[in-house]
C-alpha positions as a Markdown table, in Angstrom:
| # | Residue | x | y | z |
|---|---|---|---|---|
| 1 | Unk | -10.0 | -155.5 | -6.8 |
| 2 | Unk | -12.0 | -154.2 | -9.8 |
| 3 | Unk | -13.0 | -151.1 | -10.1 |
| 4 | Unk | -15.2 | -148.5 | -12.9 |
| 5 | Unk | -14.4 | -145.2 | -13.2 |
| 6 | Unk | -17.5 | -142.5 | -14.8 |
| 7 | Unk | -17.6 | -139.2 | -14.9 |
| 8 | Unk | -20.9 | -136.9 | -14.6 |
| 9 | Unk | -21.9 | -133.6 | -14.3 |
| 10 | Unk | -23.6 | -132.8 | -10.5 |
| 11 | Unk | -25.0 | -129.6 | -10.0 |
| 12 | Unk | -23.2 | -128.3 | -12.8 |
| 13 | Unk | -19.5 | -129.7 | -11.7 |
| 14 | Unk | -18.2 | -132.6 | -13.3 |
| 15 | Unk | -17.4 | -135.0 | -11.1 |
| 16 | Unk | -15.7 | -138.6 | -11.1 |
| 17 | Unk | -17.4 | -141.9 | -9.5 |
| 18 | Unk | -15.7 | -144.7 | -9.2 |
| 19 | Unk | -17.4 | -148.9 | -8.1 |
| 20 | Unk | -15.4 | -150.9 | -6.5 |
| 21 | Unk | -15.9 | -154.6 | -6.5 |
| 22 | Unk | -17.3 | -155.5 | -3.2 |
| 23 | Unk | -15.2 | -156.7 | -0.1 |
| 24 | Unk | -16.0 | -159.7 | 2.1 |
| 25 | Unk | -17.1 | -157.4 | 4.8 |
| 26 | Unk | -19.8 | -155.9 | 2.5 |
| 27 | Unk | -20.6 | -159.8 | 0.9 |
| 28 | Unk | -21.1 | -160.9 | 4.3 |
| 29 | Unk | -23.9 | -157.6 | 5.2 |
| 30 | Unk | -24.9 | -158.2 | 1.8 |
| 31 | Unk | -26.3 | -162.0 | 2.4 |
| 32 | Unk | -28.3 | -160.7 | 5.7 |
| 33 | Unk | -29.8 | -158.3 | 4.0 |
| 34 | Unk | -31.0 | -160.9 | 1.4 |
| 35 | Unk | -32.0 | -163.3 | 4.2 |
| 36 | Unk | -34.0 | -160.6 | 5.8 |
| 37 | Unk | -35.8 | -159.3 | 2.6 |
| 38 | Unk | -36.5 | -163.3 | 1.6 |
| 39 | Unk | -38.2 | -163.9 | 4.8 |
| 40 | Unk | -40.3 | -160.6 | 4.7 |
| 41 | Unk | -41.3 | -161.9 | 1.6 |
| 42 | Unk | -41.8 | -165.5 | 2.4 |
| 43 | Unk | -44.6 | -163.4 | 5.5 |
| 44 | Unk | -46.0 | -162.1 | 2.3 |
| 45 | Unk | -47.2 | -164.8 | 0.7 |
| 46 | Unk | -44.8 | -164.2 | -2.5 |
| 47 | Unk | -44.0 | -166.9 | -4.7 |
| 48 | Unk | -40.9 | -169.0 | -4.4 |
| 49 | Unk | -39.2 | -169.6 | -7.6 |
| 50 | Unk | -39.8 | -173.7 | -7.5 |
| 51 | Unk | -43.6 | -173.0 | -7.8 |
| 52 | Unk | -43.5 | -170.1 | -10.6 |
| 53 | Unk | -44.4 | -172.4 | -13.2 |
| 54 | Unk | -47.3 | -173.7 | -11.6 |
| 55 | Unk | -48.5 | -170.2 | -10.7 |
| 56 | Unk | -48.4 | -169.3 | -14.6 |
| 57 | Unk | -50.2 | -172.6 | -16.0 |
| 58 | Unk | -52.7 | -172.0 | -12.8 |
| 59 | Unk | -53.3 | -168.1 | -14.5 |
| 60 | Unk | -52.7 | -169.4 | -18.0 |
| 61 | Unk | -49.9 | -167.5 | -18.7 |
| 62 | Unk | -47.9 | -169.6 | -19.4 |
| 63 | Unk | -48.6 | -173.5 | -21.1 |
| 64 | Unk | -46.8 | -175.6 | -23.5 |
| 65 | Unk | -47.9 | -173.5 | -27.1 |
| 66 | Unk | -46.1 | -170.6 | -25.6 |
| 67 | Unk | -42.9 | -172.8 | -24.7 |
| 68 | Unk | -43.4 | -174.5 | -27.9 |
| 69 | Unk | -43.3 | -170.6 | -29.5 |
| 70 | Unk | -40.2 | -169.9 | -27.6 |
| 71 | Unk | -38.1 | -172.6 | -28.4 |
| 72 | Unk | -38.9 | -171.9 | -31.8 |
| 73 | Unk | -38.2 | -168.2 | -31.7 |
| 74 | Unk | -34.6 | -169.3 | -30.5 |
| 75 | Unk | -33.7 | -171.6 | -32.8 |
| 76 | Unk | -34.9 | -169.1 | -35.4 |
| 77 | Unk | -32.6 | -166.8 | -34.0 |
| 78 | Unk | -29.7 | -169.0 | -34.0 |
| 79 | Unk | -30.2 | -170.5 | -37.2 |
| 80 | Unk | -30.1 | -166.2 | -38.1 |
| 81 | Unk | -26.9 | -166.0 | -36.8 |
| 82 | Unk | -24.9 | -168.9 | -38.1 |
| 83 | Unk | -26.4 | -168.0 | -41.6 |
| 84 | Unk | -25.2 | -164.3 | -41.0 |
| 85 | Unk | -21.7 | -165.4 | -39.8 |
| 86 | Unk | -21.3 | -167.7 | -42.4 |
| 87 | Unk | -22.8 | -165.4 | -45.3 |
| 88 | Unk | -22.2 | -166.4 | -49.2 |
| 89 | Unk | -25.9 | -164.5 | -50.4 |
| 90 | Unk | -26.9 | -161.2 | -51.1 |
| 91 | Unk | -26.3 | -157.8 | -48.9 |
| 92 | Unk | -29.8 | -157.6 | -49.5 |
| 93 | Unk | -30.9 | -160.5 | -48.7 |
| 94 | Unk | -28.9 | -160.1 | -45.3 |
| 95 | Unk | -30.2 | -156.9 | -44.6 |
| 96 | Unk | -33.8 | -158.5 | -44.3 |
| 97 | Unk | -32.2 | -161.4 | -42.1 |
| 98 | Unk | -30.3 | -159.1 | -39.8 |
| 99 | Unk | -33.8 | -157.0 | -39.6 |
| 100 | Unk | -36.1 | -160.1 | -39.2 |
| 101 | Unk | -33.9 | -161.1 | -35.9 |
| 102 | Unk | -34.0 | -158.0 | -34.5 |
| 103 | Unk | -38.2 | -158.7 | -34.2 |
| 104 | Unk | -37.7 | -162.0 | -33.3 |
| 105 | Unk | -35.6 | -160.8 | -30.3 |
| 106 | Unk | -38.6 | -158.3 | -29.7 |
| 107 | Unk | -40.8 | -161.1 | -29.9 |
| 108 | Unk | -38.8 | -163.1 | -27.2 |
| 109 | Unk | -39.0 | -160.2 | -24.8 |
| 110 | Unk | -42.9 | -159.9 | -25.1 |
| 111 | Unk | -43.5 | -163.8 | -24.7 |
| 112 | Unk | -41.7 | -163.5 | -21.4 |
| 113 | Unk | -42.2 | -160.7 | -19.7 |
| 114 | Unk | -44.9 | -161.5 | -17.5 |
| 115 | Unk | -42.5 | -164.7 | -16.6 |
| 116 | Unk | -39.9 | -162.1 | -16.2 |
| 117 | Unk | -41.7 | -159.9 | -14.2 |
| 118 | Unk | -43.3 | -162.7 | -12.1 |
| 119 | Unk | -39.5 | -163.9 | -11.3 |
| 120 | Unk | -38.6 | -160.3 | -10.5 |
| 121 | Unk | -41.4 | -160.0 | -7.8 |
| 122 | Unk | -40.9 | -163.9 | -6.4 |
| 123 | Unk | -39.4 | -164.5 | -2.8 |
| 124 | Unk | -36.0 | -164.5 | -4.3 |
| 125 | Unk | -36.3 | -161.9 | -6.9 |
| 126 | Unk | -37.1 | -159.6 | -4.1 |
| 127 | Unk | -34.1 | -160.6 | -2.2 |
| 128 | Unk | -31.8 | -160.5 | -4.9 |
| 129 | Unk | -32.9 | -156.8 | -5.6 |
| 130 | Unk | -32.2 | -156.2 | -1.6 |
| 131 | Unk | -28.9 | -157.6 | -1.9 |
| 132 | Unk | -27.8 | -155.9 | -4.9 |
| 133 | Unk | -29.4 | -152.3 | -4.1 |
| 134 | Unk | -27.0 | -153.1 | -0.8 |
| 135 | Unk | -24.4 | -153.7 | -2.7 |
| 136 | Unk | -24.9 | -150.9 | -5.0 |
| 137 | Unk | -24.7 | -148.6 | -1.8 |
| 138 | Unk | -21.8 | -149.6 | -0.6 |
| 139 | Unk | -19.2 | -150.0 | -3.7 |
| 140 | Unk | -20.0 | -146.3 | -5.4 |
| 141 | Unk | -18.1 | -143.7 | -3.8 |
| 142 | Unk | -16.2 | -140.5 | -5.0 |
| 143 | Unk | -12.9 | -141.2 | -6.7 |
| 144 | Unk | -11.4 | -138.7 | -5.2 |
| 145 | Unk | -12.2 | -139.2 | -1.4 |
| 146 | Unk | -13.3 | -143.1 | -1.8 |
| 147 | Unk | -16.1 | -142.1 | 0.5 |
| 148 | Unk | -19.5 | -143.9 | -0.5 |
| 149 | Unk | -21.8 | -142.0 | -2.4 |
| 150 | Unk | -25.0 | -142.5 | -0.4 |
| 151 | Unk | -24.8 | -143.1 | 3.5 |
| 152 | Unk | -27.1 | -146.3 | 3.6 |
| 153 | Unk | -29.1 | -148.4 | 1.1 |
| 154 | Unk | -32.6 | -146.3 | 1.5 |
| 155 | Unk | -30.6 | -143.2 | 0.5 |
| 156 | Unk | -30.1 | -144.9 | -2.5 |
| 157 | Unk | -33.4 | -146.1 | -3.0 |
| 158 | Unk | -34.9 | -142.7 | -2.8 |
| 159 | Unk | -32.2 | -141.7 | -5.4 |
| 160 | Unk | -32.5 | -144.5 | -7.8 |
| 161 | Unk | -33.5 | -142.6 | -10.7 |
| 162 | Unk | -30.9 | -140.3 | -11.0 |
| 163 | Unk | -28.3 | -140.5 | -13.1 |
| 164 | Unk | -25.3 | -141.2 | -10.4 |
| 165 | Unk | -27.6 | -144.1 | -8.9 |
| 166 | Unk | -28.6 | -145.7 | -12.7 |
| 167 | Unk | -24.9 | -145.7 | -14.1 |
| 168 | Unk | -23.4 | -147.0 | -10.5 |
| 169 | Unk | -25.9 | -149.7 | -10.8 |
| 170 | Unk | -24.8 | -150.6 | -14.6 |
| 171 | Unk | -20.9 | -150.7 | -13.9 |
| 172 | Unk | -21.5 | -152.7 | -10.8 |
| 173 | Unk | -24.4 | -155.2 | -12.8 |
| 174 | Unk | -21.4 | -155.6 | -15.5 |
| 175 | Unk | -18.8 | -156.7 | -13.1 |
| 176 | Unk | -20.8 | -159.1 | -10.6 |
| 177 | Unk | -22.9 | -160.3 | -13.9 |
| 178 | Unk | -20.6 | -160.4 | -16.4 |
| 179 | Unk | -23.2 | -158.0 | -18.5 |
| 180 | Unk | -22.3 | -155.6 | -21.1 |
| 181 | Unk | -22.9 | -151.8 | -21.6 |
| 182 | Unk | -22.8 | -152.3 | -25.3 |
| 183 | Unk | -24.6 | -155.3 | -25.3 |
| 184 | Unk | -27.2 | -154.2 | -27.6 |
| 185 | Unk | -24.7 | -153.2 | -29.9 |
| 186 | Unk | -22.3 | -156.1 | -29.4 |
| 187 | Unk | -25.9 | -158.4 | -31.2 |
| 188 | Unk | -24.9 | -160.0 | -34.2 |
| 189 | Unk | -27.6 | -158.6 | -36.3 |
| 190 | Unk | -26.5 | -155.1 | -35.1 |
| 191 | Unk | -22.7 | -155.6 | -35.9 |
| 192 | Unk | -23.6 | -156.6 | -39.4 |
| 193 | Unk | -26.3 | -153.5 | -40.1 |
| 194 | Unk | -23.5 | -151.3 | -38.1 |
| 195 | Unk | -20.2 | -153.0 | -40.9 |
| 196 | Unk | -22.6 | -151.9 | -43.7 |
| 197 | Unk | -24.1 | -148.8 | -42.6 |
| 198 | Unk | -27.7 | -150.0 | -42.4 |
| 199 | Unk | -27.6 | -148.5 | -38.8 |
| 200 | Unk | -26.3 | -145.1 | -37.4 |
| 201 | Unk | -24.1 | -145.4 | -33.9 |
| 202 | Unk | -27.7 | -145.3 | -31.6 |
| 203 | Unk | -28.6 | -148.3 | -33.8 |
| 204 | Unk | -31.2 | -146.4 | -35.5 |
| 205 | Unk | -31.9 | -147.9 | -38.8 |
| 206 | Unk | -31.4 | -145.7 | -41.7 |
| 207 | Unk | -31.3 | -145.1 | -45.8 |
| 208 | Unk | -28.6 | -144.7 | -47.9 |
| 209 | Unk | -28.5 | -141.2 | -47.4 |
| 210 | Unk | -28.3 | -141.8 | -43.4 |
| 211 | Unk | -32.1 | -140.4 | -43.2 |
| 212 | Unk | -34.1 | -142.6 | -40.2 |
| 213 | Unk | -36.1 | -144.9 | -41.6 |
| 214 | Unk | -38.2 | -147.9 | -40.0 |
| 215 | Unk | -38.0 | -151.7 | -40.5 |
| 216 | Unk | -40.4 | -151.0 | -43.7 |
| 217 | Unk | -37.8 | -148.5 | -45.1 |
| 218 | Unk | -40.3 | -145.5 | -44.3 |
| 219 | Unk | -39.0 | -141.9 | -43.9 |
| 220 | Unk | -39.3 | -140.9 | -40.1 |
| 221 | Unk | -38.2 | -138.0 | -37.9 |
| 222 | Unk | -36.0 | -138.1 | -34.7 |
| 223 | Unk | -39.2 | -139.1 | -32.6 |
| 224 | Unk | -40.4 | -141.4 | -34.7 |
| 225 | Unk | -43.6 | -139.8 | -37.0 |
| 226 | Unk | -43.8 | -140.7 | -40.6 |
| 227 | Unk | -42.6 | -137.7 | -42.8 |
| 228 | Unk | -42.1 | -137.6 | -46.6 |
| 229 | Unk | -39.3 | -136.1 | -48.3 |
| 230 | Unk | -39.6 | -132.4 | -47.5 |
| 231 | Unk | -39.7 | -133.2 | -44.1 |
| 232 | Unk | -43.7 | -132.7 | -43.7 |
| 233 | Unk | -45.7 | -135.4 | -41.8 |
| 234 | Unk | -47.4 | -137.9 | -43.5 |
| 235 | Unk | -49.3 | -141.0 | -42.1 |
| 236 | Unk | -48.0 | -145.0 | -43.2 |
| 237 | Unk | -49.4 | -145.0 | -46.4 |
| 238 | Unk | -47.7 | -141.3 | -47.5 |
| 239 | Unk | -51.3 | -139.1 | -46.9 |
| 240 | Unk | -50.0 | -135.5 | -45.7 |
| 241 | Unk | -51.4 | -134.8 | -42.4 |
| 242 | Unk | -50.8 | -131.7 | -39.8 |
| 243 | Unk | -48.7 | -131.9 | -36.3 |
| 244 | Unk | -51.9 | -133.7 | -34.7 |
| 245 | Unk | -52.0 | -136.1 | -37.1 |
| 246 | Unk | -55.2 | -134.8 | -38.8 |
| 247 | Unk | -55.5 | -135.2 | -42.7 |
| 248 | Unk | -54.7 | -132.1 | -44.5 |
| 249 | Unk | -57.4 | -132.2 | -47.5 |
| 250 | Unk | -60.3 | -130.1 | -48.8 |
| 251 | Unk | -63.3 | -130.5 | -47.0 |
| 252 | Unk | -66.2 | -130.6 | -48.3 |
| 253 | Unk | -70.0 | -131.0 | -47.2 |
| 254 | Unk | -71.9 | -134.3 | -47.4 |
| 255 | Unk | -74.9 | -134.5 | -49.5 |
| 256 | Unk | -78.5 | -135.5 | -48.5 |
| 257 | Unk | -81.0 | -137.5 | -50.5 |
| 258 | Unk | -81.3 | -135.2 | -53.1 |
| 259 | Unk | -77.9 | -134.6 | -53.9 |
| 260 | Unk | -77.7 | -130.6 | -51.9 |
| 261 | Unk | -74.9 | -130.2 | -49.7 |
| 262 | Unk | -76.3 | -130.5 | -46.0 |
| 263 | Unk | -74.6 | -127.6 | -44.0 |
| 264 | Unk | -74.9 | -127.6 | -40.0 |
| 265 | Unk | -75.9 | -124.8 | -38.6 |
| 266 | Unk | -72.7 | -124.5 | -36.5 |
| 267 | Unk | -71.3 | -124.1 | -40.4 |
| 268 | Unk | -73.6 | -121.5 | -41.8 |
| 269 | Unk | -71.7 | -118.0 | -42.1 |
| 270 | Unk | -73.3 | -115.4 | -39.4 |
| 271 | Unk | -74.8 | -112.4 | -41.2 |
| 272 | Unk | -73.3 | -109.1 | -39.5 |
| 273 | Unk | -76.7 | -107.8 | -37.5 |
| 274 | Unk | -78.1 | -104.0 | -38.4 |
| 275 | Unk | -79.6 | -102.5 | -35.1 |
| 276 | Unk | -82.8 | -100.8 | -36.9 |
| 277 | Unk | -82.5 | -96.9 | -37.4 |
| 278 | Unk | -84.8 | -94.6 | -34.4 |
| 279 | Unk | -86.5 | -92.2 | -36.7 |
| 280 | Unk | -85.9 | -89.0 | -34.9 |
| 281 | Unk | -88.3 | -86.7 | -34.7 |
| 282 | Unk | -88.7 | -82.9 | -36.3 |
| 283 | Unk | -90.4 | -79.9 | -35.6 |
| 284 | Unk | -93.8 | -79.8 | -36.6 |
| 285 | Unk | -94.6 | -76.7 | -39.2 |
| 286 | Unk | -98.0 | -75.8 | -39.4 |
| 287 | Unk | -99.1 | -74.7 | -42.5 |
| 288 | Unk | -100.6 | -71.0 | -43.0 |
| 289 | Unk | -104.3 | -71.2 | -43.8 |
| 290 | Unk | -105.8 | -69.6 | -46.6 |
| 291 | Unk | -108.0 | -66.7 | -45.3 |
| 292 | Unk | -111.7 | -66.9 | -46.7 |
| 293 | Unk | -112.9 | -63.8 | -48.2 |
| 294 | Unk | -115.9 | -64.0 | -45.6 |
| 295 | Unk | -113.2 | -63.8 | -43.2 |
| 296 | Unk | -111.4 | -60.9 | -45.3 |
| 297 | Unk | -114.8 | -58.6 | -45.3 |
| 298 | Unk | -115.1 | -59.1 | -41.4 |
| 299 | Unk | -111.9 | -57.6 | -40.6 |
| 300 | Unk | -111.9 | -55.2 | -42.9 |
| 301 | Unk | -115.2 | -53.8 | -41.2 |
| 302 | Unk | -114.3 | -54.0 | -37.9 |
């Protein structure tokens, strides 16, 4: 029986999983539940496989220029790697190969995804999916105890995202499908940039100085922005710009007819406002009046 051993940290313990190959008990379970899920789907109206082609010429999204394209695109790639195993021309010149095959294998991908995706969500598709996430449920368990991780298949569905569930599926994937955890890595194009150093080990390529670069040999940063070599952001073309991508140059005001800078009012500088002084008022002092000498000669009689 085969069997994958991985180890993960749960809750802060490391712990050891282990998927098994499955049994004939669990292959037997495994076909009802795919039986079960095709005719659900089959009540559902979905798709069988036989008419998917239809279905895409019907919604023109799929015809012959597109199978036309993709034929091509994979005899492109081919051709790429017989010239790159071969070799007998310039590192440079293989560089750009090894590069231009690595978008052609992008390109591939977009041209059939929505087939792809259509096939994932046909009659079968959805009971392959049943039968597997069955499967999945039943074959990891704890190395230690061999008891299965999850106690039915809906468990595991609710729990597909974590980490245990994801790397379960993988191993058990690579040894009913033959797939390969380092398939990405195992490419052609991708051993021969690895060999020379074009790429670093999470097959990022970089410079000769191991800096990330992308496939137009442009300085980037671990999450992918264009930066120049101090490190500070820049846009495609080398322009500086600030965190939010916003140019970092001296602004200056646009001009009307007659050649005056126009500024808004939201731009005019606010003059500080001066509450007006209160005058506050003082005594009033009366002034002595002069005494008339009329006035003098009356008092003095009196």
């Amino acid at each position: 029986m085969k069997t994958k051993t991985f180890k993960l940290e749960v809750d802060g313990v490391e712990k050891e999983f282990l998927v098994r190959s499955p049994t004939l008990e669990n292959q037997r379970e495994a076909q009802k539940v795919y039986n079960q899920a095709f005719t659900d789907a089959i009540k559902s109206k979905s798709v069988v496989r036989a008419k998917l082609d239809d279905l895409l010429e019907d919604q023109g999204l799929w015809n012959d220029e597109k199978q036309a394209k993709f034929t091509e695109l994979q005899k492109d790639l081919l051709d790429g790697e017989k010239r790159l195993a071969k070799g007998g021309f310039s590192l440079n010149e293989a560089k750009d190969l090894a590069i231009k095959m690595k978008s052609i294998r992008d390109e591939i991908r977009d041209l059939i995804s929505v087939r792809t995706s259509l096939d994932n969500h046909s009659a079968e598709g959805q009971a392959d999916n049943s039968r597997f996430n069955y499967l999945v449920s039943v074959c990891l368990v704890y190395n230690d105890t061999k008891q299965p991780v999850y106690k039915n298949m809906e468990e595991y569905l609710n729990s597909s995202t974590e980490k245990v569930a994801i790397m379960g599926a993988q191993n058990l994937a690579n040894m009913l499908y033959g797939l390969d955890n380092d398939y990405e890595s195992n490419l052609p194009e991708n051993k021969f940039l690895k060999k020379f150093k074009f790429i670093d080990e999470k097959l990022r390529l970089v410079d000769k100085k191991g800096r990330l670069i992308d496939r137009e040999g442009r300085l980037i940063d671990e999450s992918g922005r264009f930066i120049d070599e101090e490190g500070n952001f820049v846009d495609k073309f080398g322009n500086k710009v600030d965190k939010d991508g916003e140019y970092l140059v001296d602004s200056q005001p646009f001009l009307d007819e007659n050649g005056n800078p126009i500024i808004l009012d939201e731009e005019k500088p606010k003059d500080d406002k001066v509450e007006p002084s209160v005058p506050t008022e003082s005594p009033v002092v009366q002034e002595a009046q002069p005494v008339s000498a009329s006035t003098e000669q009356t008092v003095s009689t009196t």
